[in-house]
PDB file of N, CA, C, O and CB in Angstrom:
ATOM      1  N   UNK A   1    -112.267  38.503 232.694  1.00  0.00           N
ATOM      2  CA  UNK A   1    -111.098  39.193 232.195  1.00  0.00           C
ATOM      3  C   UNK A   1    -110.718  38.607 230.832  1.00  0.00           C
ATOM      4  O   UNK A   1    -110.475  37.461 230.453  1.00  0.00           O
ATOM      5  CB  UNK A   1    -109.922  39.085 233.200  1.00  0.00           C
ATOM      6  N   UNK A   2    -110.741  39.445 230.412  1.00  0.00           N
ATOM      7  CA  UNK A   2    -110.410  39.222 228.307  1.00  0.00           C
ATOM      8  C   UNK A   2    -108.181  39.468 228.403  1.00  0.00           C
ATOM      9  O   UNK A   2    -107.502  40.095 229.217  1.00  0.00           O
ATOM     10  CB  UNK A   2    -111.718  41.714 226.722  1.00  0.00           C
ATOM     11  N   UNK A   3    -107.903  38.907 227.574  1.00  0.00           N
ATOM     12  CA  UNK A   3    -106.274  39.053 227.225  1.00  0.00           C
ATOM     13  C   UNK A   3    -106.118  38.924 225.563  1.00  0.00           C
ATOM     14  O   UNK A   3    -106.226  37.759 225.182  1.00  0.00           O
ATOM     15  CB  UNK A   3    -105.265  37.660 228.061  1.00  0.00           C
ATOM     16  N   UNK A   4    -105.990  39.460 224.986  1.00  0.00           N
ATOM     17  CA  UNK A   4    -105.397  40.114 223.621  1.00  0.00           C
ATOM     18  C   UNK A   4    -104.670  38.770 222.962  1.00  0.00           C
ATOM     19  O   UNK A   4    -103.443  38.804 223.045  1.00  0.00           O
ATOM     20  CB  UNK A   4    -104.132  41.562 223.943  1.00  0.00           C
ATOM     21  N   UNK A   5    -105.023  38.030 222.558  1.00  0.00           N
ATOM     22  CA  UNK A   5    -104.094  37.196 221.514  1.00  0.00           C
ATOM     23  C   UNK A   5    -103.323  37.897 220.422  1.00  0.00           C
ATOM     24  O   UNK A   5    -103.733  38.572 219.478  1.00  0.00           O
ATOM     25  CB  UNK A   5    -104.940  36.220 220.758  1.00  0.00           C
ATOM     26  N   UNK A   6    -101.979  37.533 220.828  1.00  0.00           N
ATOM     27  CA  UNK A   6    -100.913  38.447 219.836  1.00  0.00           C
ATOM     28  C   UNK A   6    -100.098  37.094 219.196  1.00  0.00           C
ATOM     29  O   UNK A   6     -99.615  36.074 219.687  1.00  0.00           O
ATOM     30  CB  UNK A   6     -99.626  39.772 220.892  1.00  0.00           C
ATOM     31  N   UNK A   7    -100.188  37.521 218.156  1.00  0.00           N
ATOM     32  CA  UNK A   7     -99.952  36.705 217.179  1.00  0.00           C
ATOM     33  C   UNK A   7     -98.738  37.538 216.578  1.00  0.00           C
ATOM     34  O   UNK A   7     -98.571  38.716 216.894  1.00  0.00           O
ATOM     35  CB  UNK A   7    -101.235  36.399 216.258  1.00  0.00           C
ATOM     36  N   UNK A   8     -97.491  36.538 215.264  1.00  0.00           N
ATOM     37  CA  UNK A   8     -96.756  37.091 214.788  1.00  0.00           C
ATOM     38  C   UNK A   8     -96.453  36.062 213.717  1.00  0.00           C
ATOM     39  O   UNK A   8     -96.215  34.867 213.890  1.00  0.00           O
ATOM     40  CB  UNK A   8     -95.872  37.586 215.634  1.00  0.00           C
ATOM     41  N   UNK A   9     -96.510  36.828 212.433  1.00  0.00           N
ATOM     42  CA  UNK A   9     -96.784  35.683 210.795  1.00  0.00           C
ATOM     43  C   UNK A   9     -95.490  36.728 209.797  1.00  0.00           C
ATOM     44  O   UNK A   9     -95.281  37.941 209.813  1.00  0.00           O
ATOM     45  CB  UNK A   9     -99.304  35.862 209.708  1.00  0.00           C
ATOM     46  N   UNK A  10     -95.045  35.972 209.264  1.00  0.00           N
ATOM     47  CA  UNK A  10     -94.409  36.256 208.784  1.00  0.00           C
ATOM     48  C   UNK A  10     -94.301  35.604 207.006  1.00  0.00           C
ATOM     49  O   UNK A  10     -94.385  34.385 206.857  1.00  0.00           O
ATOM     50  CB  UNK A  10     -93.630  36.140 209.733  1.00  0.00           C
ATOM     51  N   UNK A  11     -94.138  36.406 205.909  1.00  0.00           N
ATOM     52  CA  UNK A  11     -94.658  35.959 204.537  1.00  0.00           C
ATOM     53  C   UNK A  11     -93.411  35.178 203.893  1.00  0.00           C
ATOM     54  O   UNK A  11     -92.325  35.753 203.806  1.00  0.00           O
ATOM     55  CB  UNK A  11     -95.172  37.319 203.543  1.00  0.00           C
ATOM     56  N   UNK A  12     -93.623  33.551 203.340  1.00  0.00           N
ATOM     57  CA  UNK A  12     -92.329  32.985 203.070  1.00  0.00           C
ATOM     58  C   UNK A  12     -91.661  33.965 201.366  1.00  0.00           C
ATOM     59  O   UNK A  12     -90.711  33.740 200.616  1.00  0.00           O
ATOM     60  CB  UNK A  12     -92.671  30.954 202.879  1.00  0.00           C
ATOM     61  N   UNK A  13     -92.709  34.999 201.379  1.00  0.00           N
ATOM     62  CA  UNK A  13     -91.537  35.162 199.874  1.00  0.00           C
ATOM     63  C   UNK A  13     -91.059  36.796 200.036  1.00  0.00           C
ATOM     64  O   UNK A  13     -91.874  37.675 200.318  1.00  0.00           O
ATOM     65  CB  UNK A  13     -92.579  34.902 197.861  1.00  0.00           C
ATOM     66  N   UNK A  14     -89.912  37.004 199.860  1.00  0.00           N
ATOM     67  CA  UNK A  14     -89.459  38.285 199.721  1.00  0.00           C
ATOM     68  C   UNK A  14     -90.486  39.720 198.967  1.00  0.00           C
ATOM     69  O   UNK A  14     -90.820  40.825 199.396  1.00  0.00           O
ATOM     70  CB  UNK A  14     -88.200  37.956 198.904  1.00  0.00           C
ATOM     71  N   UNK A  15     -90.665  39.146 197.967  1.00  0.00           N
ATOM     72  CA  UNK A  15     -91.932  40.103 196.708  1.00  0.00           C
ATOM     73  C   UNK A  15     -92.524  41.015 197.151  1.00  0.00           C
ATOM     74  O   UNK A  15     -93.630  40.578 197.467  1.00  0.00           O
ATOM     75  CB  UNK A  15     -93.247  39.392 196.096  1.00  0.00           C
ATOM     76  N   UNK A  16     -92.469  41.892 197.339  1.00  0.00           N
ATOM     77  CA  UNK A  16     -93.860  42.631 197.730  1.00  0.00           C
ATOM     78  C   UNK A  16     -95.699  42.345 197.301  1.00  0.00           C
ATOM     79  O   UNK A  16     -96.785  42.269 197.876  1.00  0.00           O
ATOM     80  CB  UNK A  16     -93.537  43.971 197.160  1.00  0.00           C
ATOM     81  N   UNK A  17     -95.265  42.287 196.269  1.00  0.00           N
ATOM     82  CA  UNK A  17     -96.445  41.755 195.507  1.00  0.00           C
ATOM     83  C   UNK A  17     -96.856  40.281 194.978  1.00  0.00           C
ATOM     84  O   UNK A  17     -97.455  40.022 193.934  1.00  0.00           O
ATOM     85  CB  UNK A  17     -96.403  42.432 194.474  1.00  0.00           C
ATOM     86  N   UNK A  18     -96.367  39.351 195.997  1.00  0.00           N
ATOM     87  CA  UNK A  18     -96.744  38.046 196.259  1.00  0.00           C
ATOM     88  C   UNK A  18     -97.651  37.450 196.595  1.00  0.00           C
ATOM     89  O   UNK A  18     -98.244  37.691 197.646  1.00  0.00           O
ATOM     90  CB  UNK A  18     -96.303  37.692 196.786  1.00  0.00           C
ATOM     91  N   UNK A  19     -97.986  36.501 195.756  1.00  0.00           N
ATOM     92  CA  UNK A  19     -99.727  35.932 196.444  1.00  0.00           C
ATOM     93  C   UNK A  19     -99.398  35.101 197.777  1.00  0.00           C
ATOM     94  O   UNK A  19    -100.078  34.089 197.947  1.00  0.00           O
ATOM     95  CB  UNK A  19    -100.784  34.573 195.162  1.00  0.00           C
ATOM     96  N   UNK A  20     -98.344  35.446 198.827  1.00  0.00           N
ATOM     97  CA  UNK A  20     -98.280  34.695 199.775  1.00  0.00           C
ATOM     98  C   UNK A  20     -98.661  35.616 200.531  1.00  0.00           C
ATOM     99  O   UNK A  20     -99.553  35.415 201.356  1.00  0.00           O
ATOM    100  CB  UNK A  20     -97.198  34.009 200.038  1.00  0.00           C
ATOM    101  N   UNK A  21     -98.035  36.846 200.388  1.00  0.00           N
ATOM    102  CA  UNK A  21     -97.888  37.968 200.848  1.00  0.00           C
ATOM    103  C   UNK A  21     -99.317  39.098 201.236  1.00  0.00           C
ATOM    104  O   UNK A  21     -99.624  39.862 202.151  1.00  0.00           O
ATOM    105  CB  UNK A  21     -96.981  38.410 199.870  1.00  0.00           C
ATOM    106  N   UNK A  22     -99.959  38.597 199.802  1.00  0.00           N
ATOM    107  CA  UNK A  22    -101.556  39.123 199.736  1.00  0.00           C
ATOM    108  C   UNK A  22    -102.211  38.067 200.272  1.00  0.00           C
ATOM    109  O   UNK A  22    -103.296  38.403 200.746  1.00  0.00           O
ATOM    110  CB  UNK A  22    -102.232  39.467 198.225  1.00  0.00           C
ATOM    111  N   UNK A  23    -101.959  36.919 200.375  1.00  0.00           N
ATOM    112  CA  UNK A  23    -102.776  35.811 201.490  1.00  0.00           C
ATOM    113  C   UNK A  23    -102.792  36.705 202.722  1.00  0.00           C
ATOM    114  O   UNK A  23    -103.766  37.368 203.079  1.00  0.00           O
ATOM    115  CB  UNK A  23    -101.854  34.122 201.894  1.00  0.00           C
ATOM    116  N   UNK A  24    -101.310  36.639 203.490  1.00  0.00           N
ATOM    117  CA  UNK A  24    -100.882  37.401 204.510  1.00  0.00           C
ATOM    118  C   UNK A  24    -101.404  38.360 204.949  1.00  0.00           C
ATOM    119  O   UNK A  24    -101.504  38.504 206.167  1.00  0.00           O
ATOM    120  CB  UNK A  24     -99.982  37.734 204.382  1.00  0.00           C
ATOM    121  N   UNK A  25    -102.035  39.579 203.773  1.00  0.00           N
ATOM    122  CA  UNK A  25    -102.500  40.610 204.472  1.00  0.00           C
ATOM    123  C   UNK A  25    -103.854  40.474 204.428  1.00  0.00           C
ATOM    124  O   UNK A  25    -104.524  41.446 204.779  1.00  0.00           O
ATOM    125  CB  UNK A  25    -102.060  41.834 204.042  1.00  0.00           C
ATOM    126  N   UNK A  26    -104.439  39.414 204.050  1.00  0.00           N
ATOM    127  CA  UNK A  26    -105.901  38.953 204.107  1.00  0.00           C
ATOM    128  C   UNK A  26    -106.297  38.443 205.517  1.00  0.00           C
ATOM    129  O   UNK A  26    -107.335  38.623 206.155  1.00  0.00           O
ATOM    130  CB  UNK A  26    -106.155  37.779 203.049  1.00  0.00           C
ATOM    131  N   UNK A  27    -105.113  37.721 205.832  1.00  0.00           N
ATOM    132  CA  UNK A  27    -105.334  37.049 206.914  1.00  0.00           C
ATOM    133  C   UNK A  27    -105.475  38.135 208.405  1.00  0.00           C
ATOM    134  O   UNK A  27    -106.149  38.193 209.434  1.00  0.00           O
ATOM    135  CB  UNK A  27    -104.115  35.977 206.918  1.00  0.00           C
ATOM    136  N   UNK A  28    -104.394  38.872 207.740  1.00  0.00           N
ATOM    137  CA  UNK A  28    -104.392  39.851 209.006  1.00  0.00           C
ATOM    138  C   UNK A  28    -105.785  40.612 209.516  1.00  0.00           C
ATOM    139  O   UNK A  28    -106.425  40.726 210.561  1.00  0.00           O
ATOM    140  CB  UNK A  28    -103.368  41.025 208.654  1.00  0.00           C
ATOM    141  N   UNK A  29    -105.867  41.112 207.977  1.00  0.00           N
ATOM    142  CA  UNK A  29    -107.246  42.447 207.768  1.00  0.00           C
ATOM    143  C   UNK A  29    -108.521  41.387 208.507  1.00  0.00           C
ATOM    144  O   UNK A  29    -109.289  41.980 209.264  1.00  0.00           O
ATOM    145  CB  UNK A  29    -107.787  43.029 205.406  1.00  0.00           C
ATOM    146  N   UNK A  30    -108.757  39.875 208.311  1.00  0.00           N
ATOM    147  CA  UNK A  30    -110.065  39.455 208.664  1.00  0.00           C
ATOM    148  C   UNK A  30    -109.511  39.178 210.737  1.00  0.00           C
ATOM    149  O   UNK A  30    -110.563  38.814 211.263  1.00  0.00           O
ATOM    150  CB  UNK A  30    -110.658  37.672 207.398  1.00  0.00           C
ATOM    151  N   UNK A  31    -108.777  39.213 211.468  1.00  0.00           N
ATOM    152  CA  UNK A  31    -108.379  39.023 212.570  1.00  0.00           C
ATOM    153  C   UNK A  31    -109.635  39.359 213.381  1.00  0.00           C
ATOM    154  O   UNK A  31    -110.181  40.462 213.383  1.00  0.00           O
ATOM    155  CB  UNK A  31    -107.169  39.728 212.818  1.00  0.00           C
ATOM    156  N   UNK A  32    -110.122  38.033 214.229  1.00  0.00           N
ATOM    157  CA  UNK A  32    -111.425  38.632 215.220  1.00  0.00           C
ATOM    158  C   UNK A  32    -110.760  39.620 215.965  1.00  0.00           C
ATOM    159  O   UNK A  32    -109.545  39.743 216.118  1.00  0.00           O
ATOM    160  CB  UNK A  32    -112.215  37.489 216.361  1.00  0.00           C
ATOM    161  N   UNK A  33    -111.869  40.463 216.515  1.00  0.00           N
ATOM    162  CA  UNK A  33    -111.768  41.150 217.626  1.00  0.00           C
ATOM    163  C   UNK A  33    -110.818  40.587 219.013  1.00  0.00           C
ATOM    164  O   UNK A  33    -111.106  39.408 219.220  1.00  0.00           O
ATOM    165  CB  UNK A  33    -113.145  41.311 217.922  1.00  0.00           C
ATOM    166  N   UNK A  34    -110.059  40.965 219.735  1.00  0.00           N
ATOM    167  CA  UNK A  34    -109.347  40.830 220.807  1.00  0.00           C
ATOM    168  C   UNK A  34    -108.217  39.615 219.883  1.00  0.00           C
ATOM    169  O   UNK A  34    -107.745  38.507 220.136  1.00  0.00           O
ATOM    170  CB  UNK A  34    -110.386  40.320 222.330  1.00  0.00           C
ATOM    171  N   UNK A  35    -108.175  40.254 219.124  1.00  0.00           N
ATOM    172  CA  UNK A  35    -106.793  39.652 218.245  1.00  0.00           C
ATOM    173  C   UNK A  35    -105.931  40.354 217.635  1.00  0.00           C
ATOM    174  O   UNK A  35    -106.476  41.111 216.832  1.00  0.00           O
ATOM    175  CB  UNK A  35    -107.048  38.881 217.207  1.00  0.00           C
ATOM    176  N   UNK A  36    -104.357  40.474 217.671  1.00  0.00           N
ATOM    177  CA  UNK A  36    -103.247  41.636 217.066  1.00  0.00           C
ATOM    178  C   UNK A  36    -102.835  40.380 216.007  1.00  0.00           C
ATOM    179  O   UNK A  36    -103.350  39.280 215.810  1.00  0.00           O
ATOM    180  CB  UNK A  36    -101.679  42.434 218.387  1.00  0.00           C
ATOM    181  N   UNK A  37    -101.991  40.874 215.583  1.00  0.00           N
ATOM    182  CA  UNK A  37    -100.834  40.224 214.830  1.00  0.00           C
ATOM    183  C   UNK A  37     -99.555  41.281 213.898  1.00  0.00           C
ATOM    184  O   UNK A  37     -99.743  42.242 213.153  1.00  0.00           O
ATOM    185  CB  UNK A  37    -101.685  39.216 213.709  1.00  0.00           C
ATOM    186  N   UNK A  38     -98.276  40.610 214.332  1.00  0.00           N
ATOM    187  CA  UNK A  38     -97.184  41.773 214.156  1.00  0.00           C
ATOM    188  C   UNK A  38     -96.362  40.932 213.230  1.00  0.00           C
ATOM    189  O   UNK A  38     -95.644  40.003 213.600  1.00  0.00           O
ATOM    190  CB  UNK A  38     -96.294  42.385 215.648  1.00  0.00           C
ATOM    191  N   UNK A  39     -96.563  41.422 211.726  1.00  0.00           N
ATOM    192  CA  UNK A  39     -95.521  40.958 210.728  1.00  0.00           C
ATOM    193  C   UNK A  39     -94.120  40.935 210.503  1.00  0.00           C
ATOM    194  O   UNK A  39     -93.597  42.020 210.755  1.00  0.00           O
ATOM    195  CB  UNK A  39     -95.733  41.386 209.918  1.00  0.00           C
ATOM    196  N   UNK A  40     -93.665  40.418 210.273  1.00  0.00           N
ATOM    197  CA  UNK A  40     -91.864  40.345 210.212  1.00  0.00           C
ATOM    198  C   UNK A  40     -91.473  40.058 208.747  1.00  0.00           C
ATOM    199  O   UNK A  40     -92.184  39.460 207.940  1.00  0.00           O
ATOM    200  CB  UNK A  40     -91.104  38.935 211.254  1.00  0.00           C
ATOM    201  N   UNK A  41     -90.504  40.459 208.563  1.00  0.00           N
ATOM    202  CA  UNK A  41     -89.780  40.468 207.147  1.00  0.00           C
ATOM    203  C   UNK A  41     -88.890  39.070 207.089  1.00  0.00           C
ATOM    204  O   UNK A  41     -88.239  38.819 208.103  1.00  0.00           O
ATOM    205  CB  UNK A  41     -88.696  41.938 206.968  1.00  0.00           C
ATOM    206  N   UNK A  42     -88.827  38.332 206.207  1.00  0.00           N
ATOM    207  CA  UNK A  42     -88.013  37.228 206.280  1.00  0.00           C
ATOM    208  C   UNK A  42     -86.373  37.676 206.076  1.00  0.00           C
ATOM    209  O   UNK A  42     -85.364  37.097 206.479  1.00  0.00           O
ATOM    210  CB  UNK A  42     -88.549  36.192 205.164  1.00  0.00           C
ATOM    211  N   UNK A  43     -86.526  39.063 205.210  1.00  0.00           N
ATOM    212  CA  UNK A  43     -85.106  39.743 204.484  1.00  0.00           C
ATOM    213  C   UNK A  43     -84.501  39.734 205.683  1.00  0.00           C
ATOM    214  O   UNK A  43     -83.417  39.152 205.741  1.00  0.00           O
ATOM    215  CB  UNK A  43     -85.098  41.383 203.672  1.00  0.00           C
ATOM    216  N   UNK A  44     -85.036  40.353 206.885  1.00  0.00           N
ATOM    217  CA  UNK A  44     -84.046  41.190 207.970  1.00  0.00           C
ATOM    218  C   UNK A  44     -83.358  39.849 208.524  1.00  0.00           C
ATOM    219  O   UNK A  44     -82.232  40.066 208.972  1.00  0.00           O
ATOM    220  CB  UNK A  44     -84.974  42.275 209.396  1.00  0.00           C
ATOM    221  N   UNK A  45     -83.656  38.900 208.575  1.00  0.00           N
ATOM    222  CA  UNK A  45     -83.359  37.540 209.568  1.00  0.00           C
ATOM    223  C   UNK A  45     -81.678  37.359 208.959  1.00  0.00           C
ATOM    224  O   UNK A  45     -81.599  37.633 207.761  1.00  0.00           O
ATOM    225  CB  UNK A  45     -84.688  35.787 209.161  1.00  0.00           C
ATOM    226  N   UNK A  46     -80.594  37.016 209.498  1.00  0.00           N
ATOM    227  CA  UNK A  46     -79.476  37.023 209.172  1.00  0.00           C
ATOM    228  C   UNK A  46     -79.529  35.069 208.637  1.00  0.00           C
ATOM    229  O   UNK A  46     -80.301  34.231 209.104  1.00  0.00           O
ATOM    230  CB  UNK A  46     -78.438  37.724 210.549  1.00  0.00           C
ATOM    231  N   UNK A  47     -78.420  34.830 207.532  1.00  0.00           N
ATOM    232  CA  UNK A  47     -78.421  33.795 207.270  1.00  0.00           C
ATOM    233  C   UNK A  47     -77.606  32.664 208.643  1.00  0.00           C
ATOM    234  O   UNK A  47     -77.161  33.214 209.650  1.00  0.00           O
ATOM    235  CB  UNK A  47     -77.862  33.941 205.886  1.00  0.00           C
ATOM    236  N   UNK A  48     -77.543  31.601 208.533  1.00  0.00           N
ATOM    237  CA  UNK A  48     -76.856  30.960 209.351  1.00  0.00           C
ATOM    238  C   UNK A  48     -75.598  31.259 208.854  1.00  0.00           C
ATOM    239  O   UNK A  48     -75.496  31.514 207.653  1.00  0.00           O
ATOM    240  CB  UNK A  48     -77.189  29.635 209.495  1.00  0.00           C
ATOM    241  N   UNK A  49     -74.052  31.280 209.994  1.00  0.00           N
ATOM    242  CA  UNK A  49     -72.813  31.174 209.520  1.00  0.00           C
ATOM    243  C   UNK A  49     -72.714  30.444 210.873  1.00  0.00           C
ATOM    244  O   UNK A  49     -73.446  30.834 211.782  1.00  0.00           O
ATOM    245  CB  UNK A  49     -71.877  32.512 209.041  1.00  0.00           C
ATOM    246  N   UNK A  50     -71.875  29.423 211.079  1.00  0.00           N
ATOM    247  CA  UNK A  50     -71.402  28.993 211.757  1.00  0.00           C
ATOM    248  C   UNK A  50     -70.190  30.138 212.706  1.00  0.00           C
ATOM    249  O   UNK A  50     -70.022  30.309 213.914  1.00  0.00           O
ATOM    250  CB  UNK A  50     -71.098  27.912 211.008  1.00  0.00           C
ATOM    251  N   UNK A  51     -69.605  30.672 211.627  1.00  0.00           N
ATOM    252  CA  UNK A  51     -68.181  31.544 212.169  1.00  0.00           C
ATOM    253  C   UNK A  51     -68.830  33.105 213.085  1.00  0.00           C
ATOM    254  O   UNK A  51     -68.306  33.777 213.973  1.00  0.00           O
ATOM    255  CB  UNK A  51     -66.994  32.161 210.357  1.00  0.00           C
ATOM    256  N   UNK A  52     -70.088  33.227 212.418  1.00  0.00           N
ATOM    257  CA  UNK A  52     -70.868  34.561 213.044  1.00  0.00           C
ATOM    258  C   UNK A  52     -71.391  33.731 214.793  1.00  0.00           C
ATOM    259  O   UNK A  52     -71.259  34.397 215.820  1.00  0.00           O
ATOM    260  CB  UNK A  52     -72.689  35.163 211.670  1.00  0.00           C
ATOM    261  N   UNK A  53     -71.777  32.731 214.829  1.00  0.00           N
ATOM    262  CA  UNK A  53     -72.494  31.417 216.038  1.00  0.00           C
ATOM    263  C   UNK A  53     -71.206  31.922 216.791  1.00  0.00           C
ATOM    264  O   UNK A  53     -71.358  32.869 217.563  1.00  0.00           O
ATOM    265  CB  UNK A  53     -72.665  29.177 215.543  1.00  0.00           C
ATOM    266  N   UNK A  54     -69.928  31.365 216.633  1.00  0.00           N
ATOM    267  CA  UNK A  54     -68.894  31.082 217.458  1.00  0.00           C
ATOM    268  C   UNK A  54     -68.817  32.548 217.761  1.00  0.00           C
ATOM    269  O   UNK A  54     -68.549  32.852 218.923  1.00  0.00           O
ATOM    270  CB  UNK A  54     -67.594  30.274 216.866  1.00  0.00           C
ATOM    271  N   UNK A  55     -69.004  33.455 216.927  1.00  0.00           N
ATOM    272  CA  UNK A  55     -68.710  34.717 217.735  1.00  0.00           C
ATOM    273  C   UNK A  55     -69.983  35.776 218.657  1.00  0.00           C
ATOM    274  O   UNK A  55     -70.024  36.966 218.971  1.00  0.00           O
ATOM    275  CB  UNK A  55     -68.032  35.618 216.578  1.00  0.00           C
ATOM    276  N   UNK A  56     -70.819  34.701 218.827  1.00  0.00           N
ATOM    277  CA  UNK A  56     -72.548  35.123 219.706  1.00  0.00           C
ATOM    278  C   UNK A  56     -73.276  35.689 218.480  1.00  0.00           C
ATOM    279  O   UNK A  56     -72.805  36.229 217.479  1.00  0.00           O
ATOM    280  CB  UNK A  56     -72.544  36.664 221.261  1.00  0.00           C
ATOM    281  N   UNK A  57     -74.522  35.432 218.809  1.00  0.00           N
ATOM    282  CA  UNK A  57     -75.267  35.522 217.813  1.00  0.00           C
ATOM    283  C   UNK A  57     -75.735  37.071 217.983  1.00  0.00           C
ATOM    284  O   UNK A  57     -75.690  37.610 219.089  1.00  0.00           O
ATOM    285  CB  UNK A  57     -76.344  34.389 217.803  1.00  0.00           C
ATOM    286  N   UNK A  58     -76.265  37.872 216.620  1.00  0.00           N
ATOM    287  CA  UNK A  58     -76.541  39.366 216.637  1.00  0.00           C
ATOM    288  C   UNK A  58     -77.381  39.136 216.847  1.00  0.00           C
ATOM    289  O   UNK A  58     -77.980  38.062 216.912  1.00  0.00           O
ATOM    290  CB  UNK A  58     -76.430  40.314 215.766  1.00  0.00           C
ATOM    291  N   UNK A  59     -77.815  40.880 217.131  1.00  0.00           N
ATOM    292  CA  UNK A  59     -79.160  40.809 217.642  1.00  0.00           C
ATOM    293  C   UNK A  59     -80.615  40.495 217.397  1.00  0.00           C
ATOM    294  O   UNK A  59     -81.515  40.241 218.197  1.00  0.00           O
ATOM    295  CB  UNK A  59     -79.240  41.562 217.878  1.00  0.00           C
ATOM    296  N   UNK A  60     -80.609  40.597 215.801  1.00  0.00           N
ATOM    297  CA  UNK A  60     -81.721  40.546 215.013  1.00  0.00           C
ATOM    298  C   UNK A  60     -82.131  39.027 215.546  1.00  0.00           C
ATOM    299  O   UNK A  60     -83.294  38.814 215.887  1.00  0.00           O
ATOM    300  CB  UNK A  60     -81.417  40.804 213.306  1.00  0.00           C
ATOM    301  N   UNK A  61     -81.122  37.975 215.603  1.00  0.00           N
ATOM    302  CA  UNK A  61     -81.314  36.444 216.152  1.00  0.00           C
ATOM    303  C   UNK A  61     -81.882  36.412 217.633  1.00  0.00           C
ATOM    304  O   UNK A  61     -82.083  35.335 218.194  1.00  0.00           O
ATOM    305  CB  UNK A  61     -79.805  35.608 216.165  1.00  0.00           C
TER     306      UNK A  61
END
């Protein structure tokens, strides 16, 4: 029995057109076989506030 390694990478620079970003999609495009990987945006992640904490954290967290 085979199981899918799922992976999830995310690029440290906002840019679209970042050489972290084009690392990133290098890395993805060469992925062996029985391997995923699901990118995330660093933008969407909410900053820390302490005052947002005390009032439960949203959902994106």
């Amino acid at each position: 029995m085979s199981e899918t390694l799922k992976l999830v990478a995310f690029c440290g620079s906002l840019r679209k057109a970042s050489l972290n970003r084009l690392s990133l999609q290098a890395f993805v495009d060469r992925l062996p076989a029985g391997t995923s990987c699901e990118t995330i945006e660093i933008g969407d992640w909410p900053l820390y506030d302490a005052d947002v904490q005390a009032k439960g954290f949203p959902d994106k967290v």
